[in-house]
C-alpha positions in Angstrom: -34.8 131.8 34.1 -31.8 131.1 31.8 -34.0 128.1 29.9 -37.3 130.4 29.4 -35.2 133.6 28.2 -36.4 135.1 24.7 -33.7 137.5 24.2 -31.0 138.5 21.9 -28.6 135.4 22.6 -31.3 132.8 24.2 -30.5 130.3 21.7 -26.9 129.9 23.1 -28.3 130.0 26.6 -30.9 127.5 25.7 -27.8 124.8 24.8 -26.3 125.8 27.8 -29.2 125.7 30.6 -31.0 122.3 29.0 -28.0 119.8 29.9 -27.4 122.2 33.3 -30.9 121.6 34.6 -30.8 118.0 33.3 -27.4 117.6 35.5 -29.2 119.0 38.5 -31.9 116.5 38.0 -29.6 113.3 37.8 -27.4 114.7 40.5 -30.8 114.6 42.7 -32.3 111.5 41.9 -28.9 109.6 42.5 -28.6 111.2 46.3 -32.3 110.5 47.0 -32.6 107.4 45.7 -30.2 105.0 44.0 -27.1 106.0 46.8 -28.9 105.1 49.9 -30.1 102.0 48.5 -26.7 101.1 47.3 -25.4 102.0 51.0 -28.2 99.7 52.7 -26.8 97.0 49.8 -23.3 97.4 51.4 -24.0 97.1 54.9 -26.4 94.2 54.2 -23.5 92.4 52.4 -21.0 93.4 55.1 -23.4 91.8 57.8 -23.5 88.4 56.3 -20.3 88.3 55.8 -19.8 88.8 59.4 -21.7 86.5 60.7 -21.2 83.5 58.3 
């Protein structure tokens, strides 16, 4: 709501919410996607180090 506002002020909400809904973004793709995979990278690289 605060990014399609029109009213007195919207400009200075419009700086705010754009870099606040791009945040929420990046936060999400990092936790769906590029921290499990570093996670199964880990315990990959933990498992053949055990074993060698």
């Amino acid at each position: 709501p605060i990014l399609l506002s029109s009213g007195t002020g919207s400009d200075v909400t419009h700086r705010i919410a754009a870099p606040m809904l791009g945040g929420m973004v990046t936060v999400m793709i990092l936790n769906l996607l590029v921290l499990p995979v570093i996670y199964s990278f880990v315990l990959e690289f933990q498992e053949r180090r055990r074993v060698a």
